[in-house]
N, C-alpha and C positions, 0 to 999 in steps of 0.2 A: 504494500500500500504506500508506504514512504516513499517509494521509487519509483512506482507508478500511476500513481493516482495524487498525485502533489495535487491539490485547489480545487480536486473532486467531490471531497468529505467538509463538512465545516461541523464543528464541532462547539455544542455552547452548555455549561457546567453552570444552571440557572440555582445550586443550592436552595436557601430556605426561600427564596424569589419567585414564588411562581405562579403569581394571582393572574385573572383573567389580562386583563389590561398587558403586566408584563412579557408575554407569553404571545398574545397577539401583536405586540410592539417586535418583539423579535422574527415570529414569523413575517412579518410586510417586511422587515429589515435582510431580512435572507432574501428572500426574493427579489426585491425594487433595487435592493444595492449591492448584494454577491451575487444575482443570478440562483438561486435555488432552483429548482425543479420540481426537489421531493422534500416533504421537508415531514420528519420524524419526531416524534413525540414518545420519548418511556419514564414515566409510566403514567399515563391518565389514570387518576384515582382519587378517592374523595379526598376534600379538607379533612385529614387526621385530628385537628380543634374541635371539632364540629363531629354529631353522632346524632344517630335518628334522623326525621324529618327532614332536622336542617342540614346533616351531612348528605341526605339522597337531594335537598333539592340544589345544594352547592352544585353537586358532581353534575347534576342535567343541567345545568345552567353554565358550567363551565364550556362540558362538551356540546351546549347548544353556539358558544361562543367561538371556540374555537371551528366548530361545522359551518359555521357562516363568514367565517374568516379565511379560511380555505378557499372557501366559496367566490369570496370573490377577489383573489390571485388566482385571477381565471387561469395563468399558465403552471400553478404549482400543482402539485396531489400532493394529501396531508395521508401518513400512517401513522394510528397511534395504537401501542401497544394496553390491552388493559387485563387486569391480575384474573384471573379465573375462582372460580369460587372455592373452597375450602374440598366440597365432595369431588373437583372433577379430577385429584390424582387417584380415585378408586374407579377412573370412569375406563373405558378404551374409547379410540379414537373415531367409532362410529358413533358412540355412545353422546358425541358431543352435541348440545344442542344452543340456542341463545339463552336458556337457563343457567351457563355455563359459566355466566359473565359473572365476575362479584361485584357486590353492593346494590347494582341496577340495571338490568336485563333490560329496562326499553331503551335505554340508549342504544340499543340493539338497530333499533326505528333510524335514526338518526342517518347511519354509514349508510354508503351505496355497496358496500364488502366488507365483508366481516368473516375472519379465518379462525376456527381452533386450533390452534397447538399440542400437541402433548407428546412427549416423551416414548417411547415403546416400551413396552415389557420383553424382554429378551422370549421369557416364559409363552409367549403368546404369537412368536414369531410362526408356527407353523400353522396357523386362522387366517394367517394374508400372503399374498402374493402380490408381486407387478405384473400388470398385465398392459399389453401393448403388442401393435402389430409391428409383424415380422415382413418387413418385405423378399427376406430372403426364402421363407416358407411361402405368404401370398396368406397370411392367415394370423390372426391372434394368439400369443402364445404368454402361457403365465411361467415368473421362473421366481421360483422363494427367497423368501431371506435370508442372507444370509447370517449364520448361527453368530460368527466372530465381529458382527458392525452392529456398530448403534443407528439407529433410525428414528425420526421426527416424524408424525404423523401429522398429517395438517387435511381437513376436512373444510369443505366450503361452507358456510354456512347462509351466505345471504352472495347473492352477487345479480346486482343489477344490468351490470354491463353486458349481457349475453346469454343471464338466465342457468349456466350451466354450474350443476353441482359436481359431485364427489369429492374423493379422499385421496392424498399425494403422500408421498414418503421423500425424506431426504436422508442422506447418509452423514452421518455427524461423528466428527472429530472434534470433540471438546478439548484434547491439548493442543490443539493446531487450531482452534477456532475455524476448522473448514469444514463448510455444508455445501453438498452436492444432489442437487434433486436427482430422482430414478427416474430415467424413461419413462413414461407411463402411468398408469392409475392403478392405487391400493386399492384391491381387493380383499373383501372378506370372504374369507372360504367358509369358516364356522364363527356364526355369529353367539355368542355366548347369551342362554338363557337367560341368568340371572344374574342383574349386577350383584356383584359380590357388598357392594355398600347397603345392599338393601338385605344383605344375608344375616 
């Protein structure tokens, strides 16, 4: 990245700083003045001061701000990452729904796409496959996981743009920080009866 992506990345460390106002000052300032594109946001999540009522209507009032802010830096896209709820590391990765979200699921309403994430179970590798056409056969073909990679399961959950669902796997190196999408689309072979968090 240092050596090839010099004034690719911008980088801004908002610490205790980060009420609406600030927040939108910097995004127009990435765009109108550095050229942004995309501009990233982690972690969107409630006022931590604030609980109940006023911490759910902070957090839709923040992310209504920042939605309309985005909005019109007609040339950027805004990603903002946000926490998942407590129950979804007993979840699998089809299991994901807009319930998933913590603190407030209608913000769900808001995005035009909206992604789960979750981590794989090693345990659970043989219930999925990639599946993707093989132009060298002329046909669709599934090949498993492999037993010795980590894999990122990522589920569509909302996507305006095209209307199209399912579930993707990336291959992940957490000491290299490298992720590599697979070919193709995650399948489920065996869908598990029963969530385990409801057992």
């Amino acid at each position: 990245l240092e050596e090839n992506m010099t004034d690719r990345f911008l980088f801004k460390e908002c610490g205790a700083n980060y009420d609406d106002v600030t927040i939108s000052r910097l995004f127009k300032q990435a765009v109108l003045c550095s050229g942004a594109e995309i501009l990233a946001y982690d972690t969107l999540k409630p006022n931590v001061r604030a609980s109940g009522k006023s911490g759910w209507e902070d957090f839709y009032r923040t992310t209504t701000v920042l939605q309309e802010c985005i909005q019109s830096l007609r040339t950027a896209a805004g990603i903002f990452t946000i926490q998942a709820s407590r129950d979804a590391v007993h979840k699998r990765i089809e299991e994901l729904s807009q319930d998933s979200i913590a603190s407030a699921s209608l913000i769900f309403q808001l995005f035009d796409c909206c992604y789960g994430w979750l981590h794989m179970n090693p345990q659970d590798y043989g219930d999925y496959a990639i599946s993707y056409y093989d132009k060298s056969y002329g046909e669709v073909i599934e090949h498993e996981l492999d037993k010795s990679k980590k894999y990122c399961g990522i589920k569509i959950l909302k996507n305006r743009r095209n209307g199209k669902s399912g579930m993707y796997a990336w291959m992940v190196d957490l000491n290299t920080n490298q992720w590599v999408q697979c070919p193709g689309e995650l399948v489920c072979k065996k869908p598990r009866a029963t969530n385990k968090w409801n057992q």
